[in-house]
N, C-alpha and C positions, 0 to 999 in steps of 0.2 A: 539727628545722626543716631540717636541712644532708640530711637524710635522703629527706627530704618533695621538695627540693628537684631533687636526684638525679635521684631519680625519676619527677619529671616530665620533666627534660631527656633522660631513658634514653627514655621512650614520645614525647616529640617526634623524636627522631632515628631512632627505631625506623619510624614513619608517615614520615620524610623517604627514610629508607632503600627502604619498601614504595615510596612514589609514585614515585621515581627511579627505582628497579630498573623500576617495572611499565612505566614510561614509555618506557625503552627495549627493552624486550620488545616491545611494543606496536609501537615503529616496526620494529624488526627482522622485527617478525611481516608487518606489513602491507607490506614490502617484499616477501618470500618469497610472500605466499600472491598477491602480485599478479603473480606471477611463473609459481606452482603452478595460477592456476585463470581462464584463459583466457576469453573471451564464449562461450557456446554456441550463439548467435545470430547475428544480423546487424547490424554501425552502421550507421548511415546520420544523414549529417550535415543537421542543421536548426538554423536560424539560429545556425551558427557552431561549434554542440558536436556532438558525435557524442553518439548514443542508441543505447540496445542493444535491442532487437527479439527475439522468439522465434516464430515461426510453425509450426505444426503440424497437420498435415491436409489432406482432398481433396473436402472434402462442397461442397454447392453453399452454403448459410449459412456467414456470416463470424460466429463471439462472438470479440469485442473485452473483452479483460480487462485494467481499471485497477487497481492499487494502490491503497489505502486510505495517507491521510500516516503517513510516516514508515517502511514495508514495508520494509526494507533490499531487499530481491530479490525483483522481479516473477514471474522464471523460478523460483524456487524455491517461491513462494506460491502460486501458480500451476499448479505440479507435476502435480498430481494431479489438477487440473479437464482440464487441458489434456490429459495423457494419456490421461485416461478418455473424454474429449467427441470427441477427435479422429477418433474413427472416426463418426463424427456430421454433423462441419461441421469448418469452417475454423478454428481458433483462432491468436487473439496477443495476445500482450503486450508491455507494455516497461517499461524502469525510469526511473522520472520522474528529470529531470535531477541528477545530483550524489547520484545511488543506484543501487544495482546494478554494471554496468558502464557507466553512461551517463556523460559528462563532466557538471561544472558550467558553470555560464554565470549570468555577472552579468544577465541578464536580467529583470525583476520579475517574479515567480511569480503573475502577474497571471489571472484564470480565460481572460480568453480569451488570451493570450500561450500559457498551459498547452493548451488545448484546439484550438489554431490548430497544436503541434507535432505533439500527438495526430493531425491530420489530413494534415499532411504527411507522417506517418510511414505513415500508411498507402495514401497513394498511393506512397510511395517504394516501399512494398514488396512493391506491386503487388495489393494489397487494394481489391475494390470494392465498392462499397456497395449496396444497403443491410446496414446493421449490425444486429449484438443484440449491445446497450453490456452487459457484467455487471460491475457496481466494486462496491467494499467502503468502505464507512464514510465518509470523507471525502468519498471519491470519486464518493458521489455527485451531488456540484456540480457535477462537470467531466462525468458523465454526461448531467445532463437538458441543462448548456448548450451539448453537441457538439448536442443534438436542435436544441436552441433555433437556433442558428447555422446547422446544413446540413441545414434543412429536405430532407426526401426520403434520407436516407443513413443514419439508423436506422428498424430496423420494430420495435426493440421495445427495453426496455432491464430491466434486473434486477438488482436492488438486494440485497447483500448487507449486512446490520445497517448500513444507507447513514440517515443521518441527512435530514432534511428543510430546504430553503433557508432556513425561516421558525427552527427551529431552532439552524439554524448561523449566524445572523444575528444573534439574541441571545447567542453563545458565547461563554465568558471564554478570546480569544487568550492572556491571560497564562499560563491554567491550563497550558494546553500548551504554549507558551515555556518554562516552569517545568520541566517534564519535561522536553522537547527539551536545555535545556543542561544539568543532570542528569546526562541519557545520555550529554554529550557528555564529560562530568568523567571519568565511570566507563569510557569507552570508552579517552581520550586518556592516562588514568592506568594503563591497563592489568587495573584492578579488575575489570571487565566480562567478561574474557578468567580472571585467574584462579577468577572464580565459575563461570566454565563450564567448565573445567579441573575442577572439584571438582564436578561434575554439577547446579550450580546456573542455570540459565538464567531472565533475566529475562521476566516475560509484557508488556512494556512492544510490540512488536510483534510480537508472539503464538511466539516462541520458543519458550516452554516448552511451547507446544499442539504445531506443526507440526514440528520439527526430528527427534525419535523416531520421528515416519512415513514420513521420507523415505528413500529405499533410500541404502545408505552413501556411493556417490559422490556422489551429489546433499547429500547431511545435511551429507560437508565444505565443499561450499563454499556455503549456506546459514548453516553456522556462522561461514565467516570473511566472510562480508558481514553477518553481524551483528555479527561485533566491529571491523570494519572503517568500517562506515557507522550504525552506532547514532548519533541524536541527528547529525544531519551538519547544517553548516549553512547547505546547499542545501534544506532539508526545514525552517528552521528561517525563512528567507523566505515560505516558502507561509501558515507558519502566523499571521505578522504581519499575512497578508491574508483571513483566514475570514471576518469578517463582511462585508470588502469585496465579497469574491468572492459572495457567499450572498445579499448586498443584489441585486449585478448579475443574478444567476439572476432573484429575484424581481421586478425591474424588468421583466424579458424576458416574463413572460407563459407561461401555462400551456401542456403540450403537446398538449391537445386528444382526437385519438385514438390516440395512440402507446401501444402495450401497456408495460404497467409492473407489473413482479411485485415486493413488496417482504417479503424474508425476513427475519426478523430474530430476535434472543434476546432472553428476556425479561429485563427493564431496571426501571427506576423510574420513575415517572409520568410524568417529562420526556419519555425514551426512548418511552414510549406512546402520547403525543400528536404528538412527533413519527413515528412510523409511519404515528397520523390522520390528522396533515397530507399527507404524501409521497401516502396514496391520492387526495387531493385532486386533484394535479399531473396527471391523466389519468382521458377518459371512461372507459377501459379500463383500469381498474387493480383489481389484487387484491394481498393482503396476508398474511403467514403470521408466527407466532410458532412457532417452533421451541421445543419444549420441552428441559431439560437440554442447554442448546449458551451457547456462549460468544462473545464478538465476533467472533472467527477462526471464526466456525461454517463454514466451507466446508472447516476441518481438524475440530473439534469433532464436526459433523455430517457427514462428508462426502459419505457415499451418498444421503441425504435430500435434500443440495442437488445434486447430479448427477440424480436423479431429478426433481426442481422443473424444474431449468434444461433436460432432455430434455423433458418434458411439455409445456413454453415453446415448444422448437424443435420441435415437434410444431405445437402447434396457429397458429403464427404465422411458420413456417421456408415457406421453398418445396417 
């Protein structure tokens, strides 16, 4: 019994020993590496926080690239669209507040609060419109309702595995509250850092897809904004408000004849139907299931969606 007893108090102090130690790694680390990996981009301040911005390119079409919730780094996810497309048209991006290099701000991560900065940020930085919106997964809320709001400023928009208003309207916020603070255990305990240390990277926002393609400057600091901003919760506000956000898109009315490409991987029947729906949102809409691709399919896939999205600025660019 006295043996029994030991023993457990050895493996409880042995887990107090891991989460301490990891925990001060962790802030040691996120001191250093905020120190190591500088914005590559531009701030520019909106309502009160600075935002990080990335712009690339000289073509007469602006694509506007949003993160999908939860992306730790826009500039990093982004990478390779942006590189590749830029001899094409104009590209940018930015990191939603309290990700990437952007500040947080007690602000309500409200869809138009979020999509009102979106618009400021691109007059800031000298971008004009009309757009061709291309976001991932969540994002595409904040995609159709920039349409919905600045009527004349997108000519088209492209959906990456972007879910439908109707949807995200039915979604269990919990389910991903549940994850968000999770990530946030595993990031603040330092566990998340040493699983990738040991070449384990989580696919919670598509790490384990994207970070191996990225050329090695760019992979480090991809990697420490993943251990850095996993599960933040600035990204953990947004997600309290999905259905809210999803209900207001669909209050707002459909976009008519705005071109809308919606790429997606295959899924489960939910995932299915909402694709059917999304075609709904636009006279002009078409639809693609990417075969053998995953949510991050714009790393999974990514010359297929570079192909898509050129075909897009072809037949709908100036």
């Amino acid at each position: 019994m006295r043996n029994k007893k030991y023993r457990k108090h050895k493996i409880l102090f042995l887990l107090a020993f891991i989460i301490v130690t990891g925990s001060i790694w962790q802030i040691i680390m996120e001191r250093y590496e905020a120190k190591e990996y500088k914005p590559t981009g531009e701030l520019i301040t909106v309502n009160s926080h600075k935002m990080h911005t990335y712009s690339l390119g000289d073509g007469i079409d602006t694509l506007v690239f949003i993160a999908g919730s939860g992306t730790t780094s826009a500039y990093t996810d982004f990478y390779y669209m942006q590189q590749e497309l830029s001899v094409y048209a104009k590209t940018f991006s930015y990191d939603h507040a309290g990700l990437g290099w952007s500040d947080g701000t007690d602000i309500p991560r409200t869809i138009d609060n979020v999509t009102g900065e979106l618009h400021e940020l691109l007059r800031e930085a000298g971008h004009a419109g009309p757009y061709i919106i291309v976001a991932h997964s969540l994002a595409s809320l904040e995609a159709i309702r920039y349409a919905q709001r600045y009527q004349g400023e997108v000519k088209g928009i492209i959906l990456l595995d972007g879910g439908s208003p109707e949807y995200y309207a039915d979604y269990s916020e919990l389910s991903s509250i549940l994850l968000n603070r999770t990530s946030a255990v595993l990031r603040i305990t330092g566990i998340n850092r040493l699983l990738g240390t040991l070449g384990l990277k989580l696919p919670f926002v598509g790490e384990d897809t994207r970070n191996h393609l990225l050329p090695d400057s760019v992979k480090k600091i991809d990697a420490a904004m993943y251990y850095n901003k996993l599960g933040s919760s600035e990204n953990l506000k947004g997600l309290g408000l999905i259905n809210e956000n999803a209900q207001t898109v669909i209050d707002n009315g459909y976009l008519k004849d705005i071109p809308l490409l919606a790429l997606s991987a295959k899924s489960d029947d939910k995932w299915t139907k909402a694709q059917e729906e999304l075609l709904r949102w636009s006279d002009k809409s078409s639809g693609m299931v990417i075969n053998e691709s995953k949510h991050y399919l714009h790393w999974t896939n990514k010359d297929k969606v570079i192909a898509e999205v050129l075909d897009f600025l072809n037949k709908y660019g100036n």
